[in-house]
C-alpha positions in Angstrom: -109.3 21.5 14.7 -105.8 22.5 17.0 -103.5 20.4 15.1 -101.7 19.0 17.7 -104.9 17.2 18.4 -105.5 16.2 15.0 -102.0 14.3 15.0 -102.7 12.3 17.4 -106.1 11.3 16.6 -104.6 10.7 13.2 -102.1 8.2 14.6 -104.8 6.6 17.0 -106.5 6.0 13.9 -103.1 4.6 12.2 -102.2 2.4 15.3 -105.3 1.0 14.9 -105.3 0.4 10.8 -101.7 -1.2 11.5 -103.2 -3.2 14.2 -105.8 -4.8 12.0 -103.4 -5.2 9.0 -101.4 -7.4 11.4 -104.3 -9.8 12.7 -105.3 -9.8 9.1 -102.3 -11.0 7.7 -101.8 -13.0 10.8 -105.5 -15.1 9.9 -106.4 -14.0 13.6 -109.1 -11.0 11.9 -111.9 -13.8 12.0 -112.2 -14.1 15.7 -112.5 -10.3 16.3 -114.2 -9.7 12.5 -117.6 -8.0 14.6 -115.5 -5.4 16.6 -113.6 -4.4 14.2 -116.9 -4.0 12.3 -118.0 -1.8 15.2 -114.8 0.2 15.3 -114.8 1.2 11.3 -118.7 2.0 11.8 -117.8 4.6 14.1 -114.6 5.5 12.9 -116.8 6.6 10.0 -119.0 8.6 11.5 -116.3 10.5 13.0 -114.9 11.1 9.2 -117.9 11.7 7.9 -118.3 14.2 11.2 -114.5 16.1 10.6 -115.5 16.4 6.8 -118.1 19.0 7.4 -115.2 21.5 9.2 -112.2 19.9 7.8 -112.4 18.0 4.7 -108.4 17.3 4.8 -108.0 16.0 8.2 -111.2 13.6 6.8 -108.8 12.7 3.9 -105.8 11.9 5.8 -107.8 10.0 9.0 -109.5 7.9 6.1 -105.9 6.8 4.7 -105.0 6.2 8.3 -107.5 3.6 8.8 -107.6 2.3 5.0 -103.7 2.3 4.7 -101.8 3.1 7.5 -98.6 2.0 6.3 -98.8 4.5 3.3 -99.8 7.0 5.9 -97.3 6.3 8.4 -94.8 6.8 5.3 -96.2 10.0 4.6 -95.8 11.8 8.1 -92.3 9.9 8.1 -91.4 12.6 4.9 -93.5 15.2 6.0 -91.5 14.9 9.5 -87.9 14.4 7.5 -88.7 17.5 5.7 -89.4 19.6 8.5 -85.8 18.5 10.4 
C-alpha cells in the first residue's frame, strides 16, 4: 500500500479509537454501544483484508483502533526521530 495512504488510514483509524476511549471514559459509549459495534465489525474486515498484502500495516491499524494512545505515542517517536 503507498504509504502516505496508509498514514492516514492509520490515523482515521486512531481518531476514531481515541474518539471511543473518550465516550467510554465519559459513560456516554452506552447510547452509541450498536455503531460502534458496526464500526469495529468492519474495521475488521478491513484488517483482516490489509493482512493478506501487508501483515504490518494490519499490526499497526489494529493498535490504532485497540490503543490509540499507545499508537499515537509511537508515530510521536517515530516522527521525533526522523526530525
Amino acid at each position: 500500500m503507498d504509504p502516505e495512504l496508509a498514514a492516514l488510514l492509520t490515523e482515521l483509524v486512531e481518531k476514531v479509537g481515541l474518539l471511543r476511549r473518550d465516550m467510554q471514559q465519559k459513560k456516554d459509549l452506552e447510547k452509541y454501544e450498536a455503531r460502534f459495534a458496526r464500526i469495529e465489525q468492519k474495521f475488521s474486515a478491513l484488517a483482516e483484508l490489509v493482512s493478506r498484502t501487508d501483515p504490518e500495516l494490519a499490526r499497526q491499524l489494529r493498535t490504532a483502533w485497540q490503543l490509540p494512545a499507545r499508537s499515537l505515542a509511537f508515530r510521536n517517536a517515530e516522527h521525533q526521530k526522523g526530525s
